[in-house]
C-alpha positions as CSV (number, residue, x, y, z in Angstrom):
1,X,22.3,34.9,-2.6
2,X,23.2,37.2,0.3
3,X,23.8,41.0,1.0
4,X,25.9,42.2,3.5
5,X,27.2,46.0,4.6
6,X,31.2,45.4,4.7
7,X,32.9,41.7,4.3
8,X,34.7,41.7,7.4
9,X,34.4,39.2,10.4
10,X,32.7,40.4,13.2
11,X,31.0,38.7,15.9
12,X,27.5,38.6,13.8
13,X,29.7,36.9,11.2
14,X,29.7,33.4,12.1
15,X,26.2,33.3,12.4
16,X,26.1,34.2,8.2
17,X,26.8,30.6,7.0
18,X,23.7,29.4,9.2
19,X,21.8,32.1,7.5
20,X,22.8,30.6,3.7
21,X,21.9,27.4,4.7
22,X,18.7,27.5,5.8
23,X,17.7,30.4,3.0
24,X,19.4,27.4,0.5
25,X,17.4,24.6,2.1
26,X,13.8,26.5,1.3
27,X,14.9,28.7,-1.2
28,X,13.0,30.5,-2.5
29,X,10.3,30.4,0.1
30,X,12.2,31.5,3.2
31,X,14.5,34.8,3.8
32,X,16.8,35.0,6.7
33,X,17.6,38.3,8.1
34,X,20.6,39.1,11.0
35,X,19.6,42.3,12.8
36,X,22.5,44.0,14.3
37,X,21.2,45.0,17.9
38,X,24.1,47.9,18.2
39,X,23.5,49.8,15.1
40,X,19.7,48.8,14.6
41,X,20.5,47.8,10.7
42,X,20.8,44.3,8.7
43,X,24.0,43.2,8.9
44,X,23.3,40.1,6.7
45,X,20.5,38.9,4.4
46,X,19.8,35.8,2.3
47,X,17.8,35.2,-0.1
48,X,16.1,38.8,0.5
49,X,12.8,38.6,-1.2
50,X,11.4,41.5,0.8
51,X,13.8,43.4,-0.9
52,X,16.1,44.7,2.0
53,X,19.5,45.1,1.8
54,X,22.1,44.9,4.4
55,X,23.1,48.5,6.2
56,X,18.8,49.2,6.2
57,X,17.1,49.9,9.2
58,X,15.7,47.3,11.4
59,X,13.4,49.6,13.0
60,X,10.5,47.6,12.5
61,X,11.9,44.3,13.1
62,X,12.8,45.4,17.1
63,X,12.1,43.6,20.1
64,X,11.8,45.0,23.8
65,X,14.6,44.3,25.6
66,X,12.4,42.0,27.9
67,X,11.8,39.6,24.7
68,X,15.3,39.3,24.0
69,X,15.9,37.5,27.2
70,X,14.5,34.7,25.0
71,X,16.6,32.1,23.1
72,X,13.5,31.7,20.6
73,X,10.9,33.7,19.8
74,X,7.8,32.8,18.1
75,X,6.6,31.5,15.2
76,X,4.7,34.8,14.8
77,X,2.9,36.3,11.6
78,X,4.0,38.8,9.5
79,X,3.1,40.9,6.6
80,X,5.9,41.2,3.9
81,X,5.6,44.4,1.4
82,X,3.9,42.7,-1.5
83,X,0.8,41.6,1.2
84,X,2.1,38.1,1.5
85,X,1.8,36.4,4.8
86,X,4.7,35.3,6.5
87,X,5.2,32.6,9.1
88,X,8.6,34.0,11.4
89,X,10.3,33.1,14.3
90,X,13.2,34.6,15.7
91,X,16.7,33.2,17.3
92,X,18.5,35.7,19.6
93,X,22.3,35.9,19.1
94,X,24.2,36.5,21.9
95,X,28.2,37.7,22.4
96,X,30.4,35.4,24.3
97,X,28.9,37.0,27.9
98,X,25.9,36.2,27.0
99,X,24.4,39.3,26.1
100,X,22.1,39.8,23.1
101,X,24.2,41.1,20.3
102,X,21.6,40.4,17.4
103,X,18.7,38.2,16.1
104,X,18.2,36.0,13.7
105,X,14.7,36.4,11.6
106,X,13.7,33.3,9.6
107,X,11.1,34.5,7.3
108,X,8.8,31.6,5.4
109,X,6.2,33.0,2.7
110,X,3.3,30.9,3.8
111,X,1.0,32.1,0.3
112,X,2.0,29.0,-1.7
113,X,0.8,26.8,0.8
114,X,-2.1,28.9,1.1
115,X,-2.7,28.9,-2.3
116,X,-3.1,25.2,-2.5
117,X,-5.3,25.3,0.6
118,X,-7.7,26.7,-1.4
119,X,-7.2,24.8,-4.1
120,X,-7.6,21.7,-2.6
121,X,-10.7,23.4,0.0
122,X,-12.5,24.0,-3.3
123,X,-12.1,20.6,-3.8
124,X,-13.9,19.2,-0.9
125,X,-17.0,19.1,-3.0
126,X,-16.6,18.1,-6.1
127,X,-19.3,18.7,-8.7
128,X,-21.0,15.8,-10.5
129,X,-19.5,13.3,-12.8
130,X,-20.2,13.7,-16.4
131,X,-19.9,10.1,-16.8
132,X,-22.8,8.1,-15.6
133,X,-22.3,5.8,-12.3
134,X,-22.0,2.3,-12.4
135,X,-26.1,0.7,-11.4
136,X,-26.7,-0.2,-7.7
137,X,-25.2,-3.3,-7.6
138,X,-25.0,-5.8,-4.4
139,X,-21.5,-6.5,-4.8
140,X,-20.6,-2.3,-5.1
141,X,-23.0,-1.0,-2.4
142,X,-20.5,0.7,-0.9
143,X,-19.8,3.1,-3.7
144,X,-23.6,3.5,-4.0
145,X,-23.8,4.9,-0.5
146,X,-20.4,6.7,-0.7
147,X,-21.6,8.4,-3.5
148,X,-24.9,8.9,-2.7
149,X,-23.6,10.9,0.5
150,X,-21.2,12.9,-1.5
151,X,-24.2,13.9,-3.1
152,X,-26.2,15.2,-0.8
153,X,-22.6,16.6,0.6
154,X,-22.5,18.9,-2.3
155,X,-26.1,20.1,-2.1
156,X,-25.8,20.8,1.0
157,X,-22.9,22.4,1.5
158,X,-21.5,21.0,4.5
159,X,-20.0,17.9,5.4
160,X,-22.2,15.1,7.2
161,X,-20.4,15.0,10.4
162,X,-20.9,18.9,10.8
163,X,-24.6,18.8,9.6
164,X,-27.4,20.2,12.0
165,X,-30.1,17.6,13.0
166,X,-32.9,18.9,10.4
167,X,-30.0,18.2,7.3
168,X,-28.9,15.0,9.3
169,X,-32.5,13.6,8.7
170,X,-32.8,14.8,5.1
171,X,-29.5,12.5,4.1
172,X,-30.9,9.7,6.0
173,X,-34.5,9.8,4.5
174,X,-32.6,10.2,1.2
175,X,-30.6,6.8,2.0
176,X,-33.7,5.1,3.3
177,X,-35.5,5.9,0.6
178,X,-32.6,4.8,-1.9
179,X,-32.9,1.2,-0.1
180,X,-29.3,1.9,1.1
181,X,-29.4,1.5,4.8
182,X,-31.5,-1.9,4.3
183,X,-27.8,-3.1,3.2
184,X,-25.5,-4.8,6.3
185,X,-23.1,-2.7,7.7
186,X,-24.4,0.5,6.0
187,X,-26.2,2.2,9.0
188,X,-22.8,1.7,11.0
189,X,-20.6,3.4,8.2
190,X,-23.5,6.2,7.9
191,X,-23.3,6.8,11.4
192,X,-19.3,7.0,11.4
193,X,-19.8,10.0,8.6
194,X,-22.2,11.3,10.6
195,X,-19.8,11.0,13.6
196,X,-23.4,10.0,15.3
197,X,-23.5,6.4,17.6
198,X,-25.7,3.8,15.7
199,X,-28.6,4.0,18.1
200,X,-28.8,7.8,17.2
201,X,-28.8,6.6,13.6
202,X,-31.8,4.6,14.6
203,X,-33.5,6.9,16.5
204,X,-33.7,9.2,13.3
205,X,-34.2,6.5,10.8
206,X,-37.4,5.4,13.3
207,X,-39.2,8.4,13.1
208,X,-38.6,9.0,9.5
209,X,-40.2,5.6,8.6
210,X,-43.1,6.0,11.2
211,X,-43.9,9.2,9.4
């Protein structure tokens, strides 16, 4: 699971079963590096999905000396090798005077998570049904007008409480016109999609009908 230069305590060393752990806990998502600050190499890795080894340089991993005086650093984002992001942050290690001896890089590859962000953002707007919908009936108006915004959702591309004015009309000529917003408590629930107070929802559905 881990690499390290030479198996031999040192004052890094006892840091290297904190290291495991966490790599363990998240495996295989998250890499844990300890940078020895005196030689400027890895002294320890687990799970090493960038493909580092212990005793390689930790050039690019450095932090001014100003950083270090912080216990934590970050989160911060990376780049690893293959062009996945990373989400980091950064423990210092410090010898028994306190000093900053080395740091601890936890490493998380963020591009599962983003995968399924953009699975479920194409999701958002679902395409039609190929089933037919259940008739407008009293007792399911609710659907009706759920749906019927979805709908109009999907056409226009954005979601009714981010719509413009000119789209924010359209949907509720649309709903008018469907005999939706004649049902009781519909123009409140429109207007919470909307995120719109009910006498804006009135003001709009007034001068569509006087037109």
């Amino acid at each position: 699971m881990a690499h390290t230069a030479k198996r031999k305590r040192t004052a890094q060393s006892r840091f290297f079963p904190i290291a495991d752990a966490v790599a363990a806990l998240f495996k295989p998502h998250v890499e844990v590096v300890i940078h020895d600050l005196a030689t400027n190499r890895i002294a320890y890795i687990a799970n090493a999905f960038s493909k580092r080894r212990a005793g390689d340089s930790s050039a690019g991993d450095r932090f001014e000396e100003s950083t270090l005086e912080q216990d934590v650093i970050g989160p911060y984002r990376k780049v690893n090798r293959d062009g996945h992001n990373l989400r980091s942050v950064t423990a210092t290690l410090r010898d028994d005077d306190g000093r900053p001896m080395a740091m601890m890089c936890i490493n998380f590859d963020v591009s599962a998570l983003e995968r399924i962000g953009e699975q479920v953002a194409s999701l958002a707007f679902l395409p039609g049904s190929l089933e037919p919908h259940a008739p407008f009936f009293h007792d399911n108006w609710r659907q009706a007008l759920e749906r019927a915004i979805g709908e109009f959702e999907t056409r226009a591309g954005v979601a009714a409480a981010l719509m413009d004015p000119d789209t924010r009309r359209q949907l509720i000529a649309e709903l008018d016109a469907a005999g939706l917003l004649s049902v009781r408590n519909a123009p409140a629930i429109v207007a919470e999609r909307m995120s719109i107070s009910r006498a804006g929802l009135y003001g709009y559905l007034k001068s569509i009908r006087e037109r």
